[in-house]
C-alpha positions in Angstrom: 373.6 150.2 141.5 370.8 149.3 139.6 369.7 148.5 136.4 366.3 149.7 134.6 365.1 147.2 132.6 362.7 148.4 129.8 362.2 145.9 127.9 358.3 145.5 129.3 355.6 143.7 127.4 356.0 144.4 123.4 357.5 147.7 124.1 361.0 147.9 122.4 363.7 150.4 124.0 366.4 151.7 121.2 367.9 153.6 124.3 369.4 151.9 127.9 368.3 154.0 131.2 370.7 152.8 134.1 370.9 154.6 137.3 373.1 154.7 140.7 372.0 156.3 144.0 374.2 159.3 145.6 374.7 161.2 148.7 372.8 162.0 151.9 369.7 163.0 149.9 369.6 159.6 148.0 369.5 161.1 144.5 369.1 159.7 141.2 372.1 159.8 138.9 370.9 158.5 135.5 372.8 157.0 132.8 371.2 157.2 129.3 373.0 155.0 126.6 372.2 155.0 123.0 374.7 152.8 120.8 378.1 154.1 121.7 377.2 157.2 123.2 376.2 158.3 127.1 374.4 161.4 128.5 375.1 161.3 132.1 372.2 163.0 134.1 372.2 165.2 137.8 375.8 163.8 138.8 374.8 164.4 142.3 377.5 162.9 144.6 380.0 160.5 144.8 382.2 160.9 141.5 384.0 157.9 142.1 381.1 155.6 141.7 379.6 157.5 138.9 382.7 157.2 137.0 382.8 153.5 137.8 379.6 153.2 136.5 380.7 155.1 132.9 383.5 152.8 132.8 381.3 149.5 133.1 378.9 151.1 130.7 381.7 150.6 127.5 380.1 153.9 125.9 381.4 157.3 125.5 380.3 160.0 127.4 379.1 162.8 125.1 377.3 165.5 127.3 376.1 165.8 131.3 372.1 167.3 131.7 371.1 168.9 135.1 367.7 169.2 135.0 368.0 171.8 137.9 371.1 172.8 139.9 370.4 171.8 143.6 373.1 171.1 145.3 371.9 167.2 145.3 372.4 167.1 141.5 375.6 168.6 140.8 378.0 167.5 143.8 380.1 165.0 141.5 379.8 167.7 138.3 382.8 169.4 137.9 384.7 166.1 138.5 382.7 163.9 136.1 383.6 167.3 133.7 387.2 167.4 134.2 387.2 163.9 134.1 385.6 163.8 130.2 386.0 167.4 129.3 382.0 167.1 127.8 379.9 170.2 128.1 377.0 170.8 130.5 373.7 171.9 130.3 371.2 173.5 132.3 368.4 176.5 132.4 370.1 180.1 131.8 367.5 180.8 134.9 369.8 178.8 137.0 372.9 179.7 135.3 374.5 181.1 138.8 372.7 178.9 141.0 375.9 176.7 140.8 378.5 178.6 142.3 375.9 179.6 145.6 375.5 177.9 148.2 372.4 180.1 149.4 370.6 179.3 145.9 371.4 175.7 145.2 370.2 174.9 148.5 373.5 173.9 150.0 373.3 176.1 152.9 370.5 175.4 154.3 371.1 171.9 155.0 374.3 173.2 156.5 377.1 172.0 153.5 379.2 174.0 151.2 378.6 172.4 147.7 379.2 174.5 144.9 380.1 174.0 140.6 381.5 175.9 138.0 378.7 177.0 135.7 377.7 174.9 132.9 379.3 176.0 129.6 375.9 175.4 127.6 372.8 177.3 128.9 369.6 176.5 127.5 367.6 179.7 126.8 363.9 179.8 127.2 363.2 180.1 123.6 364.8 176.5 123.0 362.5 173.9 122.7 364.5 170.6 121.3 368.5 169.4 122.0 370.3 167.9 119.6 373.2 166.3 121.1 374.7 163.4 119.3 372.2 160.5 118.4 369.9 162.0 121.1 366.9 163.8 119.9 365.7 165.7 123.4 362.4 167.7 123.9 362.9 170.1 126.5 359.2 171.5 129.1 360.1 173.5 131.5 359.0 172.5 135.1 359.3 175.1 137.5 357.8 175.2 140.7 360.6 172.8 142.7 363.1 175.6 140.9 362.5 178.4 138.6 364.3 176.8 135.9 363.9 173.2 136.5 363.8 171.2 133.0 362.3 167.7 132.2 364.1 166.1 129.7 361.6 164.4 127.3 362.8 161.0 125.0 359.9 161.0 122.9 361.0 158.1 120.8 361.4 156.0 123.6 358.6 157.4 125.9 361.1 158.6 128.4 360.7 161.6 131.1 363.8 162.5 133.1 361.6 165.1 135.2 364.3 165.8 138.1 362.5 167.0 141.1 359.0 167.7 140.0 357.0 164.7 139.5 357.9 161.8 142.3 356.2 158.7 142.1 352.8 159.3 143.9 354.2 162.9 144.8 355.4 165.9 143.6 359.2 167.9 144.4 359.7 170.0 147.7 359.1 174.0 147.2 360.3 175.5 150.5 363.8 176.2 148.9 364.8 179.5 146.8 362.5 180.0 144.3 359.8 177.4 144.9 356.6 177.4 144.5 353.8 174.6 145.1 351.1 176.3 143.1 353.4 176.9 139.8 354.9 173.1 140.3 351.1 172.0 140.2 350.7 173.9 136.9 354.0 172.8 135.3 352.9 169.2 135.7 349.2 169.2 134.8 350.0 171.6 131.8 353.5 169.9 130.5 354.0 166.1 132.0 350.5 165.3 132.7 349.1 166.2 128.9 352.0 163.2 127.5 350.4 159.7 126.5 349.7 157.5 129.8 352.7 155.5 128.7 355.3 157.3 128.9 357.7 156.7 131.9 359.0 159.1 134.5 362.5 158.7 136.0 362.5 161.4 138.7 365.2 162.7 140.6 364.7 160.5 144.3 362.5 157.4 144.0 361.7 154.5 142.0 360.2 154.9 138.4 356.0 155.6 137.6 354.4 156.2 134.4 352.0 159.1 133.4 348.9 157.0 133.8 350.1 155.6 137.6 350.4 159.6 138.6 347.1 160.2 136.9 345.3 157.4 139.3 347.4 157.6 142.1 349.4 160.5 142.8 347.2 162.8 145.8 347.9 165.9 143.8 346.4 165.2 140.6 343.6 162.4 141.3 340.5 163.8 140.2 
C-alpha cells in the first residue's frame, strides 16, 4: 500500500489520492477521497485488498472510474460492484471491451479476464462528471485504447491519465486498437497544454507532473 502525500510546499489538497498495487501487470488502483465520499479508480486485481483498503479509508464509496477497460484495470470490478452496488463508468467506445477477452487484452497474455459492462457510459459529447462532491473534467486519450479517458481534478491539479502518459514514457500501443501516432497527439494536444503543475497519476509507475514530462519524457522533449 502506499500513501500519496500532497501536501507539497504551499500547495493545499481539498481531495486525498491513495493508491495500492495489483496483479501481474503491477497496476495502479487509485483511491480518491473527498470528505466522506470515495471514487475508486481501475480496480485492476486483487478485490480483497482493494476492499481492505476502502474499509481503512472510513469513506463511502460513491462511484468506480475505468479510465480504459484492459484487462489490468478491471480484474477486481465486478466484485468491488457487487460489493457496493455503485455504478461504473467508462468510454461508450469501450462499452463491450469488458466482456472480451480478445479486446481487453486478456488473451493475449494468455488469461481469461472478463466484466459485466459498466452501467454508465460516457458518450463523446460529455465533457464534465458530476458525481457527488467531485467536479471531473473528462479529455479523451486515445492511442493506448480508442476510448481511453483522463480523468482531470482541476481544483486540485490532479490527472488520473490511465495508460497514456507514464512517468518519462508514454502507454503501450501494440494491443487492439492502438496507435502510437494518435497517443502522441492525445497527449501533446490534451495533457501536455495543462499548467506545468498539475500532477499525473498514471496507471503503472510512480507519479510526475506536466512540467517533469515536458523536460524529461523522450517523446515530447523538444
Amino acid at each position: 500500500m502506499v500513501f500519496l502525500d500532497h501536501n507539497r510546499g504551499e500547495r493545499m489538497f481539498t481531495m486525498n489520492i491513495s493508491k495500492i498495487i495489483t496483479g501481474v501487470a503491477s497496476e495502479n488502483c487509485y483511491f480518491v477521497q473527498k470528505n466522506d465520499q470515495l471514487l475508486i479508480i481501475d480496480p485492476g486485481a486483487e478485490p480483497e485488498r482493494i476492499l481492505d483498503k476502502i474499509d481503512s479509508l472510513a469513506a463511502e464509496p460513491i462511484a468506480i472510474l475505468l479510465t480504459h477497460a484492459h484487462f489490468d484495470h478491471i480484474g477486481a470490478l465486478d466484485a468491488i460492484r457487487q460489493a457496493y452496488d455503485i455504478p461504473t463508468y467508462l468510454s461508450m467506445i469501450e462499452k463491450d471491451w469488458p466482456m472480451s477477452t480478445e479486446l481487453n487484452g486478456s488473451q493475449f497474455f494468455h488469461f481469461d479476464i472478463t466484466a459485466a459492462q459498466p452501467d454508465q457510459l460516457i458518450p463523446e459529447e460529455i465533457e464534465q462528471l458530476t458525481i457527488g462532491e467531485f467536479q471531473i473534467d473528462i479529455r479523451r486519450t486515445p492511442g493506448h485504447s480508442p476510448g481511453s479517458l483522463s480523468y482531470i481534478f482541476t481544483d486540485d491539479k490532479v490527472v488520473i491519465s490511465g495508460d497514456a502518459l507514464f512517468r518519462e514514457s508514454i502507454g503501450r500501443t501494440d494491443l487492439h486498437g492502438g496507435d502510437q501516432a494518435t497517443l502522441l497527439t492525445s497527449i501533446r494536444q490534451q495533457l501536455l497544454t495543462l499548467p506545468d503543475d498539475y500532477h499525473i497519476y498514471p496507471g503503472h509507475g510512480m507519479s510526475t507532473t506536466i512540467a517533469h514530462e515536458k523536460e524529461h519524457n523522450i517523446f515530447f522533449m523538444a
